[in-house]
Structures are given as C-alpha cells and as structure tokens.
C-alpha positions as CSV (number, residue, x, y, z in Angstrom):
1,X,20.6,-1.5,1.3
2,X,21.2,1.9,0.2
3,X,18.2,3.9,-1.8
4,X,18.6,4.7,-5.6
5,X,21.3,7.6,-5.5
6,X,19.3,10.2,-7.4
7,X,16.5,9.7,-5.3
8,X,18.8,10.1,-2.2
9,X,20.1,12.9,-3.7
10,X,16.7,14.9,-4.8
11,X,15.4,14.2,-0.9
12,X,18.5,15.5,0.3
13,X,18.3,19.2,-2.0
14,X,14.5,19.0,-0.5
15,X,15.2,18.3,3.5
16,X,18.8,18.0,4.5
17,X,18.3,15.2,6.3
18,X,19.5,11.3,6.8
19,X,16.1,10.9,8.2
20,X,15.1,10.4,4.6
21,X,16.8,7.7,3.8
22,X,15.5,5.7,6.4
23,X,12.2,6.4,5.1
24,X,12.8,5.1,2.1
25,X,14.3,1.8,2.8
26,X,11.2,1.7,5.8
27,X,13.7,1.3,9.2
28,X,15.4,3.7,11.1
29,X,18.6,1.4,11.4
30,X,18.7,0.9,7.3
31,X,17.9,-2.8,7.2
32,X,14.6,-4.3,5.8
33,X,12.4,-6.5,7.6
34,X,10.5,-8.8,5.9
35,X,7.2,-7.7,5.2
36,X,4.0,-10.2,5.1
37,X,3.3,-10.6,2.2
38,X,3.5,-13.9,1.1
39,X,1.6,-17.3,3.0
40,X,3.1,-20.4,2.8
41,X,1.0,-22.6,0.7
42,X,-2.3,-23.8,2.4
43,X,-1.7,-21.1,5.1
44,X,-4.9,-19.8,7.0
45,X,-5.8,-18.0,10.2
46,X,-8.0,-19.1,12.6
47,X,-11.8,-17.2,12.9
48,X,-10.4,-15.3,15.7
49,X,-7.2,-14.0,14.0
50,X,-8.7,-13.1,11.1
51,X,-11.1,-11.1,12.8
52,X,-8.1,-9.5,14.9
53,X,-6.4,-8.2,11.2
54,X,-9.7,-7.2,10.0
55,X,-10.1,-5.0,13.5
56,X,-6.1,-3.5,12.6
57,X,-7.0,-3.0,9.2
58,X,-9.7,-1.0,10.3
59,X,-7.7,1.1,13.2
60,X,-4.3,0.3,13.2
61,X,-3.3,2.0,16.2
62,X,-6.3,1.7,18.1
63,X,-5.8,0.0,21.5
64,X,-5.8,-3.2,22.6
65,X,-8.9,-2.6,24.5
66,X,-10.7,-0.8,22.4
67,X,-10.2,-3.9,19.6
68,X,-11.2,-6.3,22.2
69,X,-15.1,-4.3,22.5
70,X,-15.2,-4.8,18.6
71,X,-14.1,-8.0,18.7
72,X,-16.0,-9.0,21.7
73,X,-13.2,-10.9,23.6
74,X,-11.0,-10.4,26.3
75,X,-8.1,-7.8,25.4
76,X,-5.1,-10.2,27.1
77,X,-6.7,-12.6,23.8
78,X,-6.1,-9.8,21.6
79,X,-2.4,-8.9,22.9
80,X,-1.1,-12.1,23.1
81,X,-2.3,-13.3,19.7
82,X,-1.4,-9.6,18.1
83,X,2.1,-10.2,19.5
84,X,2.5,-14.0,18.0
85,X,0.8,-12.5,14.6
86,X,3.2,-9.3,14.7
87,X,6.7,-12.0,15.8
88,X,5.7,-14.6,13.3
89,X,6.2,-11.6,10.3
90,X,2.5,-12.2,9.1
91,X,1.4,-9.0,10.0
92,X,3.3,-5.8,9.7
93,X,1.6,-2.5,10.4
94,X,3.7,0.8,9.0
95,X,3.1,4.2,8.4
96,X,2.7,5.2,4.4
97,X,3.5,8.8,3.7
98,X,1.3,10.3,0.2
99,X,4.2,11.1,-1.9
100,X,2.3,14.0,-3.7
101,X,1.4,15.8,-0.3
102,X,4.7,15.0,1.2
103,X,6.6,16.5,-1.9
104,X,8.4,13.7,-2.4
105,X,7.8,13.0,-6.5
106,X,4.9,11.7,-7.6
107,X,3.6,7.1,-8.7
108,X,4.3,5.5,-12.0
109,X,2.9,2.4,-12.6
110,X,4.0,-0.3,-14.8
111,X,3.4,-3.4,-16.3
112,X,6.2,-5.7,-17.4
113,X,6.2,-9.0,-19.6
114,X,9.3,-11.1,-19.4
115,X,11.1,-14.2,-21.1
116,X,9.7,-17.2,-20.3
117,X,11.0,-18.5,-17.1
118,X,12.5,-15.0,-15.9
119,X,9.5,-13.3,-14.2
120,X,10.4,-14.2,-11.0
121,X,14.1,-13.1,-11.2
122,X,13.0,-9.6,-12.5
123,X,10.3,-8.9,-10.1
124,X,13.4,-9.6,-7.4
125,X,15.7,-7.3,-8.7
126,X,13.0,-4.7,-9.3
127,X,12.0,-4.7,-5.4
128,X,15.4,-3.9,-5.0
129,X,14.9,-0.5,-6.0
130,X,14.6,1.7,-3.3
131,X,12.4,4.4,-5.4
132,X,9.8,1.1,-6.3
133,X,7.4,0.8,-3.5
134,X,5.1,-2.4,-5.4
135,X,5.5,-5.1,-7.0
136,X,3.1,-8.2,-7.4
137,X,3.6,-10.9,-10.3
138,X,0.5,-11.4,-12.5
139,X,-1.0,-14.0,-14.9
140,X,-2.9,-12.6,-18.0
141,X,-1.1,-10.4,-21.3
142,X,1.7,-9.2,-18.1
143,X,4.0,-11.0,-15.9
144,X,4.7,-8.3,-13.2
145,X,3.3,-5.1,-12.3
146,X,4.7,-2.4,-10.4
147,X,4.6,1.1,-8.8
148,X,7.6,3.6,-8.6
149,X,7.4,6.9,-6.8
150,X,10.0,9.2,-8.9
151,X,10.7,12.8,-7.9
152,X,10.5,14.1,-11.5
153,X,10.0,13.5,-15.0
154,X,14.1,13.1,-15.6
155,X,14.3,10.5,-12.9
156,X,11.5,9.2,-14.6
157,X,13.1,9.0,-18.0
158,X,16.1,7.7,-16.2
159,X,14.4,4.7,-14.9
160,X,12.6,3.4,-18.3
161,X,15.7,4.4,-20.7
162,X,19.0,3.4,-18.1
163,X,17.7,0.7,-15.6
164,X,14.5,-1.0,-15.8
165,X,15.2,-1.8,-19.8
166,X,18.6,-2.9,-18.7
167,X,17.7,-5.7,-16.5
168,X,17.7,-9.4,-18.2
169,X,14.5,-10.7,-18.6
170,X,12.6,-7.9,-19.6
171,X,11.1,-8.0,-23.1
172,X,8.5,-5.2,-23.0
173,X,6.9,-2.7,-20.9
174,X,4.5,-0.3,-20.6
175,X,4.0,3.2,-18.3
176,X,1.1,5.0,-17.3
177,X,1.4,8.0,-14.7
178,X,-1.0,8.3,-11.7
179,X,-3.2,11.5,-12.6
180,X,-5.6,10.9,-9.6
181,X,-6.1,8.3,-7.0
182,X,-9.4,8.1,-6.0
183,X,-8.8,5.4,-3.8
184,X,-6.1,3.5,-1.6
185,X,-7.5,1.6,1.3
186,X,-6.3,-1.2,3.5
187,X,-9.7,-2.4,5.0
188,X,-10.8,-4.5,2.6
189,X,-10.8,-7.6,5.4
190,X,-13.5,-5.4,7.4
191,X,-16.5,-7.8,6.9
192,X,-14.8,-10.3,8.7
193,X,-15.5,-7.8,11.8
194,X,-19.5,-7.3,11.7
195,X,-20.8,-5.1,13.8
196,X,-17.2,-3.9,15.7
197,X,-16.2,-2.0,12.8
198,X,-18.8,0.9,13.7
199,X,-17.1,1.0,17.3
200,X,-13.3,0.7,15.7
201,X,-14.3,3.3,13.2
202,X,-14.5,6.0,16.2
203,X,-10.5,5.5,16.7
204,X,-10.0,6.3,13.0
205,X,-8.1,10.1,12.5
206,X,-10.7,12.3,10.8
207,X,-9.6,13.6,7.2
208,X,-9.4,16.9,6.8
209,X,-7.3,17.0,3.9
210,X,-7.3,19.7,0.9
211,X,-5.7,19.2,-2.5
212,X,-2.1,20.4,-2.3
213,X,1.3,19.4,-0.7
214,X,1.2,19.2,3.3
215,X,4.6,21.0,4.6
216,X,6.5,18.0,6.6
217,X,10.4,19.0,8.0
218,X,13.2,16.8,9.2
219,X,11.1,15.7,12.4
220,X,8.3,14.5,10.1
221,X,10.5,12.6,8.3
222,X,11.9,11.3,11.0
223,X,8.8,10.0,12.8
224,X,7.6,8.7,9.1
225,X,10.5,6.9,9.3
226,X,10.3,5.4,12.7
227,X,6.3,4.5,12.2
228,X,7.1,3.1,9.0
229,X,9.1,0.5,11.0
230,X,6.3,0.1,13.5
231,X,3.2,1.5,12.8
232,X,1.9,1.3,16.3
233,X,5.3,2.8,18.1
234,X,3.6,5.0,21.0
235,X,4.5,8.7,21.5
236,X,6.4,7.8,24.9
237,X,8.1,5.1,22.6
238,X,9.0,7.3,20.0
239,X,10.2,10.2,21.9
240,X,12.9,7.8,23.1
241,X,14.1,7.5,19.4
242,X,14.0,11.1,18.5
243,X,14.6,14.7,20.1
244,X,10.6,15.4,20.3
245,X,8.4,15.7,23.3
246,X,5.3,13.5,23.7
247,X,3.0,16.0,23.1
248,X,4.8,17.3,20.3
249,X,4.7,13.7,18.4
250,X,1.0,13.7,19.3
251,X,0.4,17.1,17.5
252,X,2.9,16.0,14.4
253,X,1.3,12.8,13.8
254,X,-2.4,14.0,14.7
255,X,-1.3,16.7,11.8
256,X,0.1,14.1,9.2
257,X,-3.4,11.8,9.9
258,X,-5.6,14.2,9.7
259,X,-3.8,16.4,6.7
260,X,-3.8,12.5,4.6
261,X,0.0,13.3,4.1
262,X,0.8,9.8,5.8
263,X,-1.9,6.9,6.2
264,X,-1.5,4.2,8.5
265,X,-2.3,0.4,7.0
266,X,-1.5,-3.1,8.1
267,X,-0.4,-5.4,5.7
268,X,-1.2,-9.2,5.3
269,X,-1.1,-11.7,2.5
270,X,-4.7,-12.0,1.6
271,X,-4.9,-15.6,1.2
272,X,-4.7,-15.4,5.0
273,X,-8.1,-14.2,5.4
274,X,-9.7,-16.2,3.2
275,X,-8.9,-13.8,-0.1
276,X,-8.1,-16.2,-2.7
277,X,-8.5,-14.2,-6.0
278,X,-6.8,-10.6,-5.5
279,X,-6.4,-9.3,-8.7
280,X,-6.0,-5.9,-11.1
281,X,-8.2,-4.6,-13.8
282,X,-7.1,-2.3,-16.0
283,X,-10.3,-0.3,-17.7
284,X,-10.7,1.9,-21.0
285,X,-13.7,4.5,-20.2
286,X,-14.9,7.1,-22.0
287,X,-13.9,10.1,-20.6
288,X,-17.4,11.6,-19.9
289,X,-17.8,8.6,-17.8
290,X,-14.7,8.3,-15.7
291,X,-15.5,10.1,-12.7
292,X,-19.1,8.5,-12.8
293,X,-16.9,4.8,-12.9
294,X,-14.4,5.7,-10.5
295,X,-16.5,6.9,-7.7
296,X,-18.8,4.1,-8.3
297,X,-16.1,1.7,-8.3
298,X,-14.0,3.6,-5.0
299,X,-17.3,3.0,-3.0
300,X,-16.9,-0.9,-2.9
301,X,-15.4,-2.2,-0.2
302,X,-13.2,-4.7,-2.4
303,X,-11.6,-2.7,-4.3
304,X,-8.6,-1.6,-2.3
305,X,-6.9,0.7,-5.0
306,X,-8.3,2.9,-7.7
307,X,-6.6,5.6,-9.9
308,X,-7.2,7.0,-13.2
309,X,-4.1,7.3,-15.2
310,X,-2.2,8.5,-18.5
311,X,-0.9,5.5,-20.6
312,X,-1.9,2.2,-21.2
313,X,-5.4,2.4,-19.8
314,X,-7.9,5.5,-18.4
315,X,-8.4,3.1,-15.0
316,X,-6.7,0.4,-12.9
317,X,-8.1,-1.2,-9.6
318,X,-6.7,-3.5,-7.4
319,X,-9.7,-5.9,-6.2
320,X,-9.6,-8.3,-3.4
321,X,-12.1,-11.3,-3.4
322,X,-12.7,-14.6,-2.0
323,X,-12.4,-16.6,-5.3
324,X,-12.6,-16.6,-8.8
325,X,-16.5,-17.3,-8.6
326,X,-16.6,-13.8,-6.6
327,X,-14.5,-12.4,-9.8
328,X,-16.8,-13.6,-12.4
329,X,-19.6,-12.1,-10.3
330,X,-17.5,-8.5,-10.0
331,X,-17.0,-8.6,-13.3
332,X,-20.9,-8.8,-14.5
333,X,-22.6,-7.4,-12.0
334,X,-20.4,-4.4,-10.7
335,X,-18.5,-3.5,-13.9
336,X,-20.4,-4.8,-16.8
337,X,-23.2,-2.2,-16.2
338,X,-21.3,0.8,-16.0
339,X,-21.7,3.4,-18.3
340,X,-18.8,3.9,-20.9
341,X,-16.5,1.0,-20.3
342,X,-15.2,-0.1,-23.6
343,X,-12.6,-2.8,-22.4
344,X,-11.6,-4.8,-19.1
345,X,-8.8,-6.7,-18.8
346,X,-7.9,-9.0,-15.4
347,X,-4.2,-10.0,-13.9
348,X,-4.8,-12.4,-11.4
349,X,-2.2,-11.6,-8.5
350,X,-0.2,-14.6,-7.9
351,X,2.2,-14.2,-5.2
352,X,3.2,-9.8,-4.1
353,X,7.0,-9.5,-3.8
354,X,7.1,-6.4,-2.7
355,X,3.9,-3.8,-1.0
356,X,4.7,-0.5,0.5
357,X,8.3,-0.6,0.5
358,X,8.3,-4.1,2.2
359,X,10.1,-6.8,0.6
C-alpha cells in the first residue's frame, strides 16, 4: 500500500530518499503486518505473560536476561514465551519517530460521528491513509477518533475539505491541532511488574532532549524504518539491512533515544492485561489552570496520552483502566478536584483499528 501522494511527495523535497516511504507504511519491504491491537473476545494472558508485556513495555529492547531478573524467572521462560507472544501477532514492538522533532509535519486529531451502522466502514478506510497513524472507534457524542500527522497546514486543509468529508458515512467532524504533548507513554501495564520495574528502568535511554527539531538524514530514516518493523532488530541485525557499521547504528540510534526524536513502545490490546475500560476524555480548562491540570494529569501512570490542543477542547487524554468502576473512581477523585475544569466528557474505546501506523 502506497503512502498518501502529497505526503510522499513533501518527504521526498525534505530527504531524497525511498527510505521514507517505508517509514511511513512501518516495513522496509512496503507491506503491513498486522499490528496487535485487537483480542479476540474473552482473550487473556496468563500472570506470567502479562508480566512479560508489562517488563517490554517498560524496556523494549532490554535483554532477555535482564527481563528475566525483573521478572524473577529463568530467561529461556522469557524467550520462548516472547517469541510465541511476538509469532502469534499479540505483541508488536516498533520504533515511533516524534514527527515535530523529526520534521516530518506536525498531529491533528479528530473526532468523527457517522450514519448509523457506518462507523466501522469509515474507521477502515480511514486507517488506510498512510498520513493517519490512529484510529480507535468510541461510544459517547463520537463514533471514531483519530490522529493524522500532516506536513503543513495545505495538506491539512486538503484532508478535511477533499478526502476525509468525501468518504460515505461521515456526517460530521471536528479538528483540533496538537499545540503541546505533555505526554505519550506506553507503560501503563507496569504495575503488573512490582518491584522489577526499578531494575528494567536502568535499560531505559536517558532523555536528553531540548525543544526543537532533531536533524535525522537518509540513514536515520532508514533505521526508523527498519525498527519500526522490529523494534528489537539488533545493530549486527540491522547492519545486514543497511550500509551502516555496528557502531555506527549504536551511535544513530543512542542519538535518536536519547534526542526523543524516536521512542520505542510495544503495543498490545489492553484487554489482554486485564485493561477493560481504555478510554478518552476530552477537558475544557481554564487557561490559568492548564499547565497546573496537565502536569498533574501526565504524572499518573494511567493515563498514557496527554496533549493540550486548539479546537474542540483545551485537553484530551487517553486513560487506561481496569473497568468502568476504576473510571468512575478517575473521574471523582483524580479529575473532579482539579482546579479550573469546566467540562469532561468520556469515549469509551471499543475496539482500536489502527495505533502507530499499525493496522
């Protein structure tokens, strides 16, 4: 499946590379694997797989051995049962590049309500979009929401007034741009770990990231692109795909990690851990409070996403919890005594069709 020909085209002007387009559509060889992101009904891990994801979540390219001292089993347990987890397509891990510090455009998010019966249709042909990197369909006032990563305002305008209008289905929709992201995390399974996420937390990259663009070339791209395949592809691995030396992919990625131009996550359907109620909360604040709410929000270990934004509300969060009960509890007790929230309002997430470019 080919990317969205303007977006090809305005990474192109920017790199010169093919490299690019594989980053988009997420494999070096142009086809999609399928990402895991939806459990069969009444699907569960076992104790010790869940803790396994939880332990990837945490450091998803830490070794085998080290996850085995977190975990407190024997590693060949951990590599066999990562390798069954990894074949089975329940867990993907992938490299994310930060499209602001990469220079690749910057996230729109939107929320889309559709004729009755047609949700599922248009959230399909939305993932198709090479330039949409999210969607998730939603009860509550929307059907579907969405993120699209767009390399400028025209391509912007181009996607509300030529495509996304265009597709049957749709009946109304509403933008807000990403003006900061204060958080994006891929951890949120990490109580499931206990005490082994202080030793896995030593095999994280440091951050040492500034505001600004990070400068990544054709050999970025490329490695974003291989990663983004297989998060945990080794240097030696790697270097057999691309015209690098090992210690040269050491210092690139070392460089992307620790600059936060590309982040390393492993996906799972949440229901597999025992998440039954992710959901999104969108958030009117008076403006004196916003940063207060936001960085009081970014410091809970449930929410997994927090931005502030310019449209439809000030804030929107993407939560994960165990159940409803835990969502009622999230609503009083963490949100309800914030300073300067005027209004809440909760989509429950009830299946995700598409997460980081993985369909």
């Amino acid at each position: 499946m080919l990317p969205h020909l303007s977006v090809i085209r305005a990474l192109r002007r920017r790199q010169g590379s093919d490299t690019l387009r594989d980053m988009v559509t997420g494999s070096p060889t142009g086809s999609r694997a399928h990402s895991p992101i939806a459990a069969r009904p009444g699907e569960v891990l076992d104790q010790v797989d869940r803790q396994l994801v939880a332990a990837l979540q945490v450091a998803p390219r830490a070794s085998w051995q080290q996850i085995s001292t977190a975990m407190g089993v024997s590693e060949s347990t951990v590599s066999r049962r990562a390798k069954r987890l990894f074949a089975s397509g329940s867990v993907r891990v992938t490299a994310m590049p930060d499209p602001l510090r990469c220079g690749l455009g910057f996230p729109v998010l939107m929320q889309v309500s559709c004729a009755v019966g047609a949700a599922d249709s248009v959230a399909r042909a939305l993932a198709l979009r090479p330039d949409v990197r999210f969607v998730a369909l939603l009860s509550g006032n929307f059907d579907l929401v969405l993120e699209t990563v767009v390399p400028s305002r025209s391509h912007l305008s181009d996607v509300l007034l030529n495509d996304v209008d265009h597709i049957p289905g749709i009946v109304r929709t509403t933008t807000e741009a990403v003006i900061r992201n204060f958080k994006t995390s891929y951890d949120w399974g990490r109580s499931l770990l206990g005490d082994g996420v202080e030793r896995l937390e030593q095999a994280r990259p440091a951050i040492s990231a500034v505001d600004g663009t990070h400068p990544v070339d054709a050999d970025d791209m490329q490695l974003i692109s291989l990663l983004g395949h297989d998060g945990r592809l080794s240097a030696a691995e790697l270097a057999k795909h691309s015209d690098l030396s090992e210690s040269s992919i050491r210092r690139r990625i070392e460089a992307l990690t620790t600059g936060a131009a590309v982040h390393f996550a492993t996906f799972i359907d949440p229901v597999l851990m025992g998440f039954e109620a992710p959901v999104f909360i969108w958030l009117d604040v008076d403006l004196g409070h916003l940063e207060e709410v936001a960085l009081a929000l970014s410091s809970r270990v449930e929410v997994r996403y927090l931005s502030a934004t310019a449209g439809y509300s000030d804030l929107i969060a993407e939560v994960i919890l165990p159940d409803l009960h835990q969502l009622y509890g999230f609503l009083t007790q963490v949100i309800g005594p914030l300073p300067g929230v005027r209004r809440s309002e909760v989509g429950l997430e009830l299946s995700t069709v598409k997460r980081g470019y993985l369909t």
